[in-house]
N, C-alpha and C positions, 0 to 999 in steps of 0.2 A: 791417386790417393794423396800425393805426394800435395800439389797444386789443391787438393781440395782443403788439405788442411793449413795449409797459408792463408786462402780465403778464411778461413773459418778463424784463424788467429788474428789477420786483418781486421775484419768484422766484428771480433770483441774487441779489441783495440779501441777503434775507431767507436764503439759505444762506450766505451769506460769516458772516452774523452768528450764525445758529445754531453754525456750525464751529468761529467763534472763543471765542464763550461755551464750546463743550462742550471745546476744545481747553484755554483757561486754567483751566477745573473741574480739569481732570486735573492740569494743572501746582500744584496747590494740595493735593492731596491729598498727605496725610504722608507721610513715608518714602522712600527710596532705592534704587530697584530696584539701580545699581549693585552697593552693599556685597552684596543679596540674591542679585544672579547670580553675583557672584562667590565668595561664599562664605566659605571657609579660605584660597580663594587671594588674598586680596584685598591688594593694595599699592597706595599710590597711583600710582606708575606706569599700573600695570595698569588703574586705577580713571578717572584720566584720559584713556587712549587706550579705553576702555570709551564711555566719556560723547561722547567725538567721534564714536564710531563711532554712538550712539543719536542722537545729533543732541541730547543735553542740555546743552549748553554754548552761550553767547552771548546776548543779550539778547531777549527774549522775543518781542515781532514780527516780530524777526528769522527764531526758531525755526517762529513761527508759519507766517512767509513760506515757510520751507522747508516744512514740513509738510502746508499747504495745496497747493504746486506742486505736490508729491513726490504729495497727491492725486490730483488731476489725472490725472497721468499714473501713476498705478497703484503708486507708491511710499511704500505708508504705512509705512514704520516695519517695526522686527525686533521679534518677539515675544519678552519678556520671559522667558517660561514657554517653549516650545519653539525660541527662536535661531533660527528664520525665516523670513524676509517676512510681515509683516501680509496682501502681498496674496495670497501664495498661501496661507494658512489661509481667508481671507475666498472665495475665488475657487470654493476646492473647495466650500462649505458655500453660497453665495448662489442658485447654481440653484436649489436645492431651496427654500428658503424662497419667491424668489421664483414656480415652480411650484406652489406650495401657495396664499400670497395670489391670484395668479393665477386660478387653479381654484378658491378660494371665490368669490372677486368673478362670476365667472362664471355660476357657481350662483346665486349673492344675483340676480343681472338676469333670469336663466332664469327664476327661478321664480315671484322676488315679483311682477312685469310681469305678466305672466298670471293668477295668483292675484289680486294687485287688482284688475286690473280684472275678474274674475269675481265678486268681493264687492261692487262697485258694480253690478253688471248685477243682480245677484239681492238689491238693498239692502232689508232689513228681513227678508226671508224665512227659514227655515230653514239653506239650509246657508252666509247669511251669517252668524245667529249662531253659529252650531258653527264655523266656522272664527276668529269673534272669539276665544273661547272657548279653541280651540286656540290662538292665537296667543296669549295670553296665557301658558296653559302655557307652550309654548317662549319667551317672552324673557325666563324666572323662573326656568330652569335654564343656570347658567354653562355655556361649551364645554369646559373642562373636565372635567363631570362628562361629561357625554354623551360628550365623548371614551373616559372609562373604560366605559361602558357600552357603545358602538361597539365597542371593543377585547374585553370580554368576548361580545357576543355573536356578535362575526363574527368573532373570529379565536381563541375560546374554543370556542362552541359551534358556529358554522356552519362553520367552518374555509376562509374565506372571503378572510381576510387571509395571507398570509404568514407564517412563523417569522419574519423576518430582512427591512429593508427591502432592497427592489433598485431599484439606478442604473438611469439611466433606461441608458445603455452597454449592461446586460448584457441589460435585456427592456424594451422602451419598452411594452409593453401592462401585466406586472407591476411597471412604477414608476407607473402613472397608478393603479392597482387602489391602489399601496399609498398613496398621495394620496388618493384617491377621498373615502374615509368620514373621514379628517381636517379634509378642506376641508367636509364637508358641518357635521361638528359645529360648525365655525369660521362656517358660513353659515345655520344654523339660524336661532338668535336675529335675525339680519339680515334673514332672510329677514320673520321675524313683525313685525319694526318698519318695514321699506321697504313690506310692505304693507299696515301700519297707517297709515302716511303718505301712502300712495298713494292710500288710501281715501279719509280726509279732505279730502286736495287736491280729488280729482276731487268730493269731495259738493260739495265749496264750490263748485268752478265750475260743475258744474250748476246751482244756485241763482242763477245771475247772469244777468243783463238779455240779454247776446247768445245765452248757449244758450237761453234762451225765445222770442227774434225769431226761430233758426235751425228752432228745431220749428215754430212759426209760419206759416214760409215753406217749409213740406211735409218737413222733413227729418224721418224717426225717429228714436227716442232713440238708439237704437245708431251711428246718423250722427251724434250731435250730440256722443256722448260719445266718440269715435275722429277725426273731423273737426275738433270748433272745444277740447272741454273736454280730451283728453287735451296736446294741446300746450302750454296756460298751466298745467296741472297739473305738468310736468316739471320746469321748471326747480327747484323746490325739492327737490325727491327726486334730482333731478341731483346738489343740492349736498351732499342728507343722503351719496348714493350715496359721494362724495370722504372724506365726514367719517367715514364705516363703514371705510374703504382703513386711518385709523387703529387704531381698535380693532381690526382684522383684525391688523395688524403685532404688537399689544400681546398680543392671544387666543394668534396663534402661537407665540408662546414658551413658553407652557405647554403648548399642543396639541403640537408639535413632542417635547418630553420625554414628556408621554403616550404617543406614538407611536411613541418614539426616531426619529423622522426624522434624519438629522444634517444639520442648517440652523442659520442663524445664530442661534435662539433656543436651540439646544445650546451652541454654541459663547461668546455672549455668558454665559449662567450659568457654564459650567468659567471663563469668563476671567475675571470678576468673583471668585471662588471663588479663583480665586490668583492677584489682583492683578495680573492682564495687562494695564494701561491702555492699549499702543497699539493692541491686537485690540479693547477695548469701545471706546476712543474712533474706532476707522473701523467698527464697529457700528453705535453710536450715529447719526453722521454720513451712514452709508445709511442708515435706517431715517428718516431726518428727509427727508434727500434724497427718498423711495420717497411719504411723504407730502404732502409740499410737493408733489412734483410729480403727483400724483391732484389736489389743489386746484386747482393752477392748466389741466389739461385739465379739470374739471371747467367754471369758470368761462370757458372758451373756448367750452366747449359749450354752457353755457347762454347765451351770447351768439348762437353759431350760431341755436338755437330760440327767442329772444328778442329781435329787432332794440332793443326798448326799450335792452336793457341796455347796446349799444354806442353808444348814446347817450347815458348816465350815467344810464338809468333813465326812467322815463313823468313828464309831470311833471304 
């Protein structure tokens, strides 16, 4: 409990200071959205009951203090470009993104899990090298491109995918369908590196003193490598697992456009594209949130499977 609540203190920490770095980035960037929304109409009257109304007026931590609260509780800011709520732009568009990450991460556990440890069971043999082989392939093609190629053959020629994507509201079977093959190209590459990793974890710990005592003392290899060697294997692939949660978030923004999904990596290009800073800065600020917080249940986790670590480590 002890260790969990350090993480947990870390982890707000570490966002207060992410929010406030991404928050004064914004405030530094040139130009005056006021004069820009306002236009022809623009008076200073008008310019300063403007500026109270964005919360751009009063000394900087101050603004920040608002801003931050106004997080909190779900009041980011009026969009610049379309005049309203940050959170309801952000609100319509974040399911989908997050059902997308979601559903790759999924995929990436599904599959790489079982695949490893099939390429350790069959290590040295045939279809362990063809599948090094392949996996090589795939983590030397962006998901991007796969994306395009997904899109031409399953909704070009298989006609597979959809014209139009659909809310989960109107068919929850043809909104997972139209996710499906997004998250797969998103999980691809992930897939070929979690079970290159998984490989090598488990080779090492087979080669160590207690899997040889374990066969020793009548256990088979397939005991020894599910029973003593998959466990200390984990925790590293645990933490690669948190550290892929990143590049997931980063892949989706282009996947997303590939796909036209409308999620927050549609949404953060149009608002970046016309200078929308309070829509990218509560972007931004989830997308750090989304990550941070895969790390720190990452590192929870591998404490659970690791008694060492809530210990500060074996010594």
């Amino acid at each position: 409990m002890k260790q969990a609540l350090k993480k947990l203190g870390a982890f707000l920490l570490t966002m207060v200071i992410v929010s406030f770095v991404t928050f004064l980035a914004f405030q530094l960037i040139p130009g005056d959205p006021v004069t820009h929304m306002l236009g022809t109409s623009y008076t200073p009257e008008r310019a300063d009951a403007l500026r109270e109304q964005l919360g751009l007026k009063g000394p900087l931590l101050v603004r920040y203090w608002d801003w931050l609260r106004g997080f909190v509780t779900g009041a980011m800011g009026t969009s610049y470009s379309y005049n309203l709520p940050v959170s309801q732009l952000v609100g319509e568009k974040v399911g989908n993104t997050l059902a997308l990450n979601a559903l790759t991460f999924v995929l990436i556990v599904a599959l790489s899990l079982p695949i490893g440890l099939f390429t350790v069971r069959r290590h040295g043999g045939a279809a362990d090298r063809c599948l090094t082989v392949v996996n090589q392939v795939i983590m030397a093609v962006p998901p991007f491109f796969t994306g395009i190629l997904f899109t031409w053959l399953f909704s070009v020629v298989l006609s597979w995918l959809p014209g139009k994507f659909i809310e989960f509201s109107e068919d929850p079977v043809g909104y997972w369908q139209c996710l499906f093959f997004p998250a797969l190209a998103l999980a691809l590459p992930r897939i070929a590196m979690t079970v290159r990793m998984l490989r090598s974890t488990l080779l090492e710990e087979l080669h160590r003193d207690y899997v040889r005592t374990a066969i020793s003392r009548g256990n088979d290899s397939r005991a020894a490598l599910y029973r003593h060697a998959l466990k200390n294997a984990l925790p590293p692939v645990v933490t690669f697992l948190a550290q892929t949660m990143a590049e997931i978030v980063a892949s989706s923004i282009v996947v997303e456009q590939v796909f036209s999904i409308p999620g927050l990596g549609r949404l953060l290009l149009a608002s970046i594209n016309s200078s929308d800073w309070p829509v990218v800065q509560a972007i931004v600020v989830l997308l750090a949130l989304w990550v941070m917080l895969a790390g720190t249940v990452a590192d929870l986790i591998n404490q659970r499977i690791d008694p060492r670590l809530r210990l500060g480590g074996a010594k």
